[in-house]
N, C-alpha and C positions, 0 to 999 in steps of 0.2 A: 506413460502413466500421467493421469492429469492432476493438477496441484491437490485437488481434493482428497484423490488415492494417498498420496505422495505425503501429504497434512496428517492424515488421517494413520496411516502407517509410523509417522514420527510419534502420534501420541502413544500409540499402543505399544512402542517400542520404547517407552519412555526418555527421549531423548529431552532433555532437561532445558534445553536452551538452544531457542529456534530465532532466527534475524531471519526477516523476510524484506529485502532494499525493494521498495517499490512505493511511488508518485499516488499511487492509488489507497489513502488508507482508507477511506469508505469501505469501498467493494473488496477490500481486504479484510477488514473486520468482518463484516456479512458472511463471508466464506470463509472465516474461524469459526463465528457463531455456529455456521450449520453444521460444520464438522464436529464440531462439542456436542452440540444435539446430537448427534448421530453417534456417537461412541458413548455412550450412558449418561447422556443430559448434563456432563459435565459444564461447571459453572463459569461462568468468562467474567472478569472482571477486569476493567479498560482503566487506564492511567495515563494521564498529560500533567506535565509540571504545571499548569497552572491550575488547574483543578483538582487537581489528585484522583482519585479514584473516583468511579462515575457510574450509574447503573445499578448500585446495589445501597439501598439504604442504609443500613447496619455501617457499611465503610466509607459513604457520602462522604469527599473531602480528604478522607485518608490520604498521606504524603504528600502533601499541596506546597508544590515548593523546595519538594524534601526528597528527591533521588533514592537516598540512600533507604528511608524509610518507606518509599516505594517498594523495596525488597521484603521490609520486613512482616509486610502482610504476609508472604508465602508462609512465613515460618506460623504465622501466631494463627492459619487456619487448620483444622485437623489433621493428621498425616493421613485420614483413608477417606479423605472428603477428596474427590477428581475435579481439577480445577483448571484452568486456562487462565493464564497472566497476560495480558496486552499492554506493551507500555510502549507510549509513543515517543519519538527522536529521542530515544534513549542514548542511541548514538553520539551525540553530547555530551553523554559523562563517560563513557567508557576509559576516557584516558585516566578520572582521580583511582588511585592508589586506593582507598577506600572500598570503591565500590567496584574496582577489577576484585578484589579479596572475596568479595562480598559475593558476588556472580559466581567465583570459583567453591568458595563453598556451598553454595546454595547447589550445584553442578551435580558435585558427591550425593548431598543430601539428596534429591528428587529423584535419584536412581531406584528408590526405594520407596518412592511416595507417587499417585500417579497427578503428576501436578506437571505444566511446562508452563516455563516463559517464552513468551513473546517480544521480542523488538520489533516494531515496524518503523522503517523510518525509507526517507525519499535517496538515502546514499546508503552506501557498503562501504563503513569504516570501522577495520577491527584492532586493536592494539594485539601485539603478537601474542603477549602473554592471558589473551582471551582465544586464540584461535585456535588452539585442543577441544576447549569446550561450547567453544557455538559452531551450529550447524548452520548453511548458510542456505536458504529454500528459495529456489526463484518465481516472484508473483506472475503470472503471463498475462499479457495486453487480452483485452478482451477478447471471445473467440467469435469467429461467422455465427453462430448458433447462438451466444448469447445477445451480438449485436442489432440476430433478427428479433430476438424478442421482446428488447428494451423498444426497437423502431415502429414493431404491431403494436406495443401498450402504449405507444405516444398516438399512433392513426386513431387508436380506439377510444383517447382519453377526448381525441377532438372532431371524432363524426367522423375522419373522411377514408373513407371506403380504399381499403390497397389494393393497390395496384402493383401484382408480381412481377414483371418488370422494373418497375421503377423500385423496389424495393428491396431487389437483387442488383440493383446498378448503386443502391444508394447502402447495402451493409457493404458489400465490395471497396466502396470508395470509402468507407467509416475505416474498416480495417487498417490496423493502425495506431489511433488513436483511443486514449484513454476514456474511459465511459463518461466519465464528468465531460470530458469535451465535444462526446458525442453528443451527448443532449445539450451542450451549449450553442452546438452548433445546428442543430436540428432545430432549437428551440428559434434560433435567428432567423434561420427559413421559414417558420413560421407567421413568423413577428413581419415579414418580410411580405410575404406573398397571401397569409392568413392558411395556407395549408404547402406539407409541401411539394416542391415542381423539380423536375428531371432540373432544372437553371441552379438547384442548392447542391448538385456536385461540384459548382465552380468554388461557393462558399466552403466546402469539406478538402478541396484541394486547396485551398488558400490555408484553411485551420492546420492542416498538414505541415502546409513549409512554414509554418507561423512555431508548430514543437519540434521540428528539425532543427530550424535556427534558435531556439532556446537550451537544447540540448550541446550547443556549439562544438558538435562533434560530426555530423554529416551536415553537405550543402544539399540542398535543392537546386541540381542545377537544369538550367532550360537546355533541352536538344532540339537544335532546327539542323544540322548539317544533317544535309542526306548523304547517301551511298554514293550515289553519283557525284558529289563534292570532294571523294575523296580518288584524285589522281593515280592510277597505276595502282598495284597492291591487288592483283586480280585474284591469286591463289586462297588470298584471307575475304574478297568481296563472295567468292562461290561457295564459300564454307561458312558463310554468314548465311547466303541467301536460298541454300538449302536447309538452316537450321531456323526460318521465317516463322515455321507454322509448330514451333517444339512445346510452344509453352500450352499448346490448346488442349482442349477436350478429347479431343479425338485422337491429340497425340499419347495421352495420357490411356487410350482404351485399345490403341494402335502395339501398347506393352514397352513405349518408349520412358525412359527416364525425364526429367526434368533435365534441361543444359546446367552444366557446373560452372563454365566458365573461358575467363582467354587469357594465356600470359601473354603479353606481346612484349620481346626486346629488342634492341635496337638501338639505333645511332640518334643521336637529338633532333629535334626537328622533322622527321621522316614518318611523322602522320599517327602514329602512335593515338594521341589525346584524340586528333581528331574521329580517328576510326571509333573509340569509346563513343563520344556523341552520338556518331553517325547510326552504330547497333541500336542505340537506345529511341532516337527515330524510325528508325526502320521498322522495328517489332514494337512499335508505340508503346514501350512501357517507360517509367517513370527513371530518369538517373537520380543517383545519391551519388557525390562525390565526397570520398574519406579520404584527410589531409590526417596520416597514419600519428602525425607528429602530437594532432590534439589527444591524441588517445596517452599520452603520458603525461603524469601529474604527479605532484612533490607528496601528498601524505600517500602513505603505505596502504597500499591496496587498492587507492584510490585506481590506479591503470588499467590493473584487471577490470574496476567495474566499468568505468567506462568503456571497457573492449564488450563487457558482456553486453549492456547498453546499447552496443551501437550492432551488435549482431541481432539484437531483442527488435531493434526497431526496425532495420532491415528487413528481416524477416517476419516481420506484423505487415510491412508495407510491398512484400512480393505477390505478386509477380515484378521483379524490378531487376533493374542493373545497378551492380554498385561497382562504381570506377575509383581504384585507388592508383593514384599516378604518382611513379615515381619509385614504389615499392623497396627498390633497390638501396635510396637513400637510409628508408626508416629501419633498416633490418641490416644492414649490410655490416658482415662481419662483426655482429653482436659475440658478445661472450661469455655475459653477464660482471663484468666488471664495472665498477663503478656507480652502480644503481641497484644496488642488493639486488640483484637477478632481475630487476622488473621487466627487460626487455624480454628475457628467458623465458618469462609466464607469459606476457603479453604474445608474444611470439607462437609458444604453446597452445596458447587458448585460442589463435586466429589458425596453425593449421590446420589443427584438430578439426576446427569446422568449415572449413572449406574439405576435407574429407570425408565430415559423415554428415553432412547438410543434406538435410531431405527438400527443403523448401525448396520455390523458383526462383535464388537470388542470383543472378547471373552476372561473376563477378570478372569485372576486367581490370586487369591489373597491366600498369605499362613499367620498364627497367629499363636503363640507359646501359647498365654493366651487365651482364649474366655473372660473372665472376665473383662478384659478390657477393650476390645470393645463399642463401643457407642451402646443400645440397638437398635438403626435405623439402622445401619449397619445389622444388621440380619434378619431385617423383610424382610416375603418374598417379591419379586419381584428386588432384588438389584443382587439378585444373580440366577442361578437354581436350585443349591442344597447347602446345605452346609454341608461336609465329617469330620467327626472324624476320624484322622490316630493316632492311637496309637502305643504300642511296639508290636513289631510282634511276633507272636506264632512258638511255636518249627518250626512246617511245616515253614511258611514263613521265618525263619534263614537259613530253610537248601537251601530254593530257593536267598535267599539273599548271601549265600555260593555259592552255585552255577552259580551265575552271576559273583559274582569275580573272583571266582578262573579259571572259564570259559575264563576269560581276561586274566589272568596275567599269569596262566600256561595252557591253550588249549590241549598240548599235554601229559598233566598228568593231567587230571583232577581225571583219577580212583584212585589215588592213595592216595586220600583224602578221611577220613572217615564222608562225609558230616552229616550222620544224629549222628553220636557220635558227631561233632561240634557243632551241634543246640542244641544237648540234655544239651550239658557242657557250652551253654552259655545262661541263659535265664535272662533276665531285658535287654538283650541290645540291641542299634538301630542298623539298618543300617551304619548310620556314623560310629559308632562304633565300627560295625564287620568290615567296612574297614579297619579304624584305627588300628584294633587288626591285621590284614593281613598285613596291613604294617609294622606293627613291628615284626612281626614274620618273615618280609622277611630282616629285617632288622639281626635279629638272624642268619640265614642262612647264610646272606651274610658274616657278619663277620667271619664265621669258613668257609668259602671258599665252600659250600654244599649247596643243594637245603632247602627250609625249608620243615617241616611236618607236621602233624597234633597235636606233641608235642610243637613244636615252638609256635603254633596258641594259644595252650591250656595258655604256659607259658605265654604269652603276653595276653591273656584274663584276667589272676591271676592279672599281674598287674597292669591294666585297672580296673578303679572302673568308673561301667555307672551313668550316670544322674539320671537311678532310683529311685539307692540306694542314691544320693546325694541332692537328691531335693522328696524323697517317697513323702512328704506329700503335698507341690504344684500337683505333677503328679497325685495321688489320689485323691485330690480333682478335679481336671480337668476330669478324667477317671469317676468320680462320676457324673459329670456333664451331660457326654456323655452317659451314662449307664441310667441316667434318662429317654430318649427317644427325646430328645430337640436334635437330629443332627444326622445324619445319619452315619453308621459305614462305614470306607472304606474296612477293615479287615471282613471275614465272622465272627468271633471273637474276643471278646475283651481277652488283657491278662492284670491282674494287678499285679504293680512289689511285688517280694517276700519281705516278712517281713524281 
């Protein structure tokens, strides 16, 4: 149902009091307006504290200043006159005692009148003893169909002839973003080049991570590590690289689903993060990295919105990957203690949609414990597979050697004895064996000479891995996976030495 339907069914249902949290009040009010029109030219009348009431002569000024007396228009206009109230960052006062009374009666009252209020404001903030009676209506980011037709009325208003290509590569890459930002940024292209050029997706990709970092709730983060970067882990490379072509046209008419998604869990360090990267290069689409922890915040309700926020935005900017690392931490053995249930809702409102998401947000999630986990988290359909990455076997060291030393000396790579490497280093990760390659360049450096494969050995010595420092957590976890409850990323399990 789209907000119009969904608008439009609230008025007729008389539902007295309507909060719509959305950044957009422009094109929020526009799409009141038409909705009032369209149900018996009902009258909209707008309010801001500094102006008071706006748009209608006879109330010019009305509650300037004055909150509470902002309400009291509702009452002082006829009870069978169909009205629409619009009051802006009302949000603001909702905490005075006053005018929570004020709202609750007004509530009773308009059940019987066909009259609604309006909040529009850029947060969802409800004090409890208002949330019986507000409804809470989500505005949506602009749609492809609206964004083509703001982008024709911009070509049309400046002569230059569209071009359907560039015009489907440029609502594509608007998707996302708010309309006011769309035309600010279209209008830069403009200003830029005097009409605009395939060169103003770079400027639309930049406006992007310019409202992702202001929302300071997902990162924009850059993917260079490719597939081949990442050492051993062949069971999870085949199951990636058959799922290359899921998000296309053809897979879509082929009667395939959109991909849901990856748990990956695992031991620290054992490629986890990097494999996220690596997917979101691979199938060139866009990562968002969600640090789970920004999604909580001290006032009440605030958490939920921010959850919803960050799904709204996600899901405006798919086709994409969104990688939450760590998962394990933010969730683990919640119980709703101590934070009036926030993590319970929060919690709530993120499996839920990883369950009935229709979009292409293709979410990878990495866990260091599986044990902590909520067991809803792993039932199927949240995810499409979920990967056991453990320590990797001789072979997959000497390709994990291989990738480094590939980087850091390209033109000496023979001169490293990779599989004596792999054989003299076994319990350790990835991270590890970098870690051990940096210090052994670090050995080098100091005596003024390249390092070797002694250097490597020496800094392995004394390097003690996580194996050996946590055996019995890892063991137990390898036991886990080894029971047949999750699927190996490795053709192999290895478990660490006694």
């Amino acid at each position: 149902m789209s907000f119009n339907d969904e608008f439009e069914l609230l008025l007729r249902a008389r539902y007295p009091l309507i909060y719509l949290p959305t950044r957009e009040e422009e094109r929020a009010e526009a799409a009141i307006a038409q909705s009032a029109k369209r149900q018996g030219n009902r009258g909209v009348y707008i309010w801001d504290f500094v102006e008071g009431y706006q748009g209608n002569p006879t109330d010019a000024g009305f509650g300037r200043r004055n909150p509470l007396q902002a309400l009291e228009l509702v009452e002082k206009l006829p009870a069978a006159v169909p009205a629409v109230f619009v009051l802006r960052d009302y949000h603001r006062f909702l905490e005075d005692v006053a005018i929570a009374r004020k709202l609750r009666n007004l509530a009773r009252l308009l059940k019987s009148q066909p009259k609604n209020i309006v909040l529009i404001s850029p947060q969802l903030t409800i004090p409890d003893d208002l949330s019986e009676v507000l409804t809470v209506l989500e505005f949506p980011l602009p749609s492809l169909a609206e964004i083509q037709a703001e982008l024709e009325k911009l070509l049309s208003g400046i002569g230059q002839a569209p071009d359907s290509k560039l015009v489907d590569e440029l609502v594509r890459c608007c998707q996302g973003l708010s309309m006011e930002r769309i035309r600010r940024v279209l209008a830069k292209g403009i200003v830029t080049h005097g009409s605009l050029q395939p060169e103003d997706l770079e400027l639309i990709l930049e406006e992007k991570r310019q409202t992702i970092r202001q929302t300071q709730i997902l990162d924009f983060y850059p993917a260079t590590e490719r597939i081949s970067d990442i050492g051993g882990l062949d069971n999870l490379k085949d199951w990636l690289l058959r799922r290359g072509g899921a998000f296309s046209e053809r897979a879509r008419q082929y009667g395939l689903p959109h991909p849901r998604g990856l748990l990956l869990v695992g031991i620290q360090g054992t490629g986890k993060s990097l494999s996220a990267k690596a997917i979101a290069h691979h199938w060139h689409l866009p990562l968002l990295r969600l640090d789970v922890g920004r999604l909580f915040a001290g006032l009440v309700g605030e958490s939920e919105s921010r959850t919803r926020q960050m799904i709204q935005l996600a899901e405006a900017l798919a086709p994409c990957i969104l990688w939450i690392d760590e998962i394990d931490k933010a969730f683990a053995g919640f119980d709703g203690r101590g934070d009036a249930g926030t993590t319970s809702r929060v919690f709530g409102t993120f499996i839920t949609w990883l369950a009935e998401k229709q979009s292409p947000v293709f979410v990878v999630a990495t866990a260091n414990n599986i044990q902590t986990l909520p067991p809803e988290m792993l039932r199927r359909g949240r995810f499409d597979e979920i990967f056991f990455v453990g320590l990797p076997s001789q072979e997959e060291r000497r390709a994990i050697f291989a990738v480094h030393l590939s980087r850091l000396r390209p033109h000496n790579l023979q001169s490293y004895d990779l599989d004596r490497l792999a054989y003299e280093t076994p319990d350790f990760s990835g991270a590890e064996i970098e870690q051990m390659l940096i210090e052994a360049m670090h050995l080098g450096f100091s005596q003024n000479r390249d390092f070797t494969d002694q250097d490597i050995l020496e800094a392995a010595s004394q390097l003690i891995p996580l194996a050996r420092t946590a055996q019995d957590q890892i063991r137990l976890l390898q036991d886990w996976a080894a029971a047949g409850r999750v699927r190996l990323a490795s053709r192999q399990m290895i478990q660490p030495s006694q």
